[in-house]
Phi, psi and omega in degrees: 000117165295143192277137180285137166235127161252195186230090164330292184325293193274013174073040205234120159257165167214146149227067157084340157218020152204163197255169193196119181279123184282145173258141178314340204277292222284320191304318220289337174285355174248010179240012156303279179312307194294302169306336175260355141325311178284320180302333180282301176308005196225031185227105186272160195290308167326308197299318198244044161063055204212145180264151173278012177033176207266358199225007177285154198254325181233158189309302188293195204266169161268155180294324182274003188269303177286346127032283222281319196271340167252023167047083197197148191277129211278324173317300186323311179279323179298334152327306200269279175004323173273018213358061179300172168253079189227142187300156120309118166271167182287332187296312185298346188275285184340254194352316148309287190312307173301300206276328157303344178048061179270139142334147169285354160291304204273340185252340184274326140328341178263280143017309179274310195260022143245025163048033137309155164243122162287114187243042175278135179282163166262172192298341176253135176252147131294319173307345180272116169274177184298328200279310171347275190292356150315288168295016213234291168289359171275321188285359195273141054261340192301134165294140183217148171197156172257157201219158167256178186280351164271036162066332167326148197256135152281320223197150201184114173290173191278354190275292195316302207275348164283316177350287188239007195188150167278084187289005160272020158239036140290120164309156172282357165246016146256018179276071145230124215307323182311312186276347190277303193287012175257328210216025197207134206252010178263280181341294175304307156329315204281015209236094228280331183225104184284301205293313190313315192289333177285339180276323185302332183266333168305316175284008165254000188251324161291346181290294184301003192225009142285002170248355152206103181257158175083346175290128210293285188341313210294308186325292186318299184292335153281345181272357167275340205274311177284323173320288200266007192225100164305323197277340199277279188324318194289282170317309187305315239252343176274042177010044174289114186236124187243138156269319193277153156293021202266184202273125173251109203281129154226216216200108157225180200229060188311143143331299200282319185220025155103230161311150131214150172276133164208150180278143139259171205182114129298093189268074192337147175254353233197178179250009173221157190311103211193217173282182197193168210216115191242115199238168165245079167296147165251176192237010163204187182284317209288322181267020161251004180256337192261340234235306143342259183346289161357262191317287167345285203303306199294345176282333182317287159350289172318320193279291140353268165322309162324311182294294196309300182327310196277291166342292157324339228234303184290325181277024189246329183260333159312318187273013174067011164250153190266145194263140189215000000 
């Protein structure tokens, strides 16, 4: 019996009297399977909050764990894990990609080789320009930010990023207002009248996503939406549509500095609901003294991450070692 060798580089099997062209689809589906593989065995049940019990045999997840966590059928996963020929959606990659806690290297990698366009935003838009996040940072101490017409944040001044959560430790393909006011529990505290702002946003989101139903981003974020928020679920099913443009006072509960008033204003990018430049005017003194204040912690911060950054730099040239 001749022995099969394949040849990876060309995409080739032989088995000694005929040659056979491997197809890319078929490589890219086994370095697929090799890749959640690995993500899984170097993944402990603590890291994704699971208990580890007394009969587990190897360090890493079960196959039914990560399953479980990306709310998928365990046959369904083992197929891919198997590098079967079954279509992927972009949601199930999300889902993977979040229950693997893959890296923005590491999900733009899940992503490729499973021949997807990832419609998740990234830590960078290109659609934001420079003079943009320039003006953006001229307005501070007013929180500012830029928004798509899907509540994704592109773009955010240091006031902005404080407000209602430390959105720099927010992933960047989780900064978006929808999933931040459902589910992220720093947000939710700054928000004086929470249940009002979840029916308002829900009932604008639903405005907006008539104009793009069937787009897999849109898809995604509500069937994650619907997943993780009872209150979500709740607010959707009353088919409530908010539209208009106007300006809203509103009430929060800064961490850092306590109360503010603050006006909001849409500042259209565009001649359609499409991105837009989302300002916090305060609407009194005392919240244009917090606002002050704000803008303080956060240059504090900066500054801070710096010193450490230069520490870091210096016991890295003490210890002869080169950083690369």
């Amino acid at each position: 019996m001749a022995t099969m060798v394949q040849e990876r580089a060309t995409g080739r099997e032989t088995t000694g009297q005929e040659v056979r062209a491997v197809p890319a689809s078929e490589i890219r589906r086994h370095e697929l399977a090799a890749f959640l593989r690995h993500r899984r065995e170097h993944l402990t049940p603590e890291q994704v909050g699971l208990p580890r019990g007394r009969r587990r045999r190897t360090p890493g997840l079960r196959r039914e764990e990560v399953a479980q966590l990306s709310a998928v059928g365990v046959t369904w996963y083992t197929w891919l894990e198997q590098a079967r020929d079954i279509q992927v959606s972009v949601q199930v990659l999300d889902a993977l990609a979040r229950a693997l806690l893959l890296d923005g290297s590491e999900r733009a990698h899940l992503f490729n080789l499973a021949g997807a366009v990832d419609p998740a935003p990234g830590a960078h838009c290109p659609s934001v320009t420079e003079a943009q996040r320039a003006l953006l940072e001229q307005l501070e101490p007013i929180p500012a930010c830029i928004q798509n017409s899907r509540y994704d944040i592109l773009a955010y001044n240091r006031t902005y990023g404080l407000l209602l959560c430390d959105l720099d430790a927010v992933p960047p393909a989780d900064r978006n207002c929808m999933l931040l006011c459902y589910t992220n529990p720093d947000w939710q505290a700054s928000i004086v009248l929470l249940e009002e702002a979840m029916r308002m946003m829900a009932a604008k989101f639903r405005a907006a996503m008539a104009g793009h139903l069937g787009e897999p981003a849109w898809k995604m974020l509500l069937k994650r939406l619907s997943a993780e928020s009872a209150e979500f679920r709740e607010a959707w099913e009353r088919h409530e549509v908010v539209t208009a443009r106007s300006s809203k006072r509103k009430q929060f509960r800064n961490a850092h500095v306590g109360p503010l008033t603050l006006d909001h204003t849409d500042l259209w990018l565009g001649p359609h609901n499409g991105p837009r430049m989302v300002t916090y005017a305060p609407a009194d003194a005392g919240s244009r003294a917090g606002l002050e204040r704000l803008l303080a912690v956060a240059l504090e911060r900066e500054r801070e991450q710096e010193r450490e950054q230069e520490q870091g730099r210096g016991a890295d040239r003490e210890g002869g070692r080169v950083a690369v």
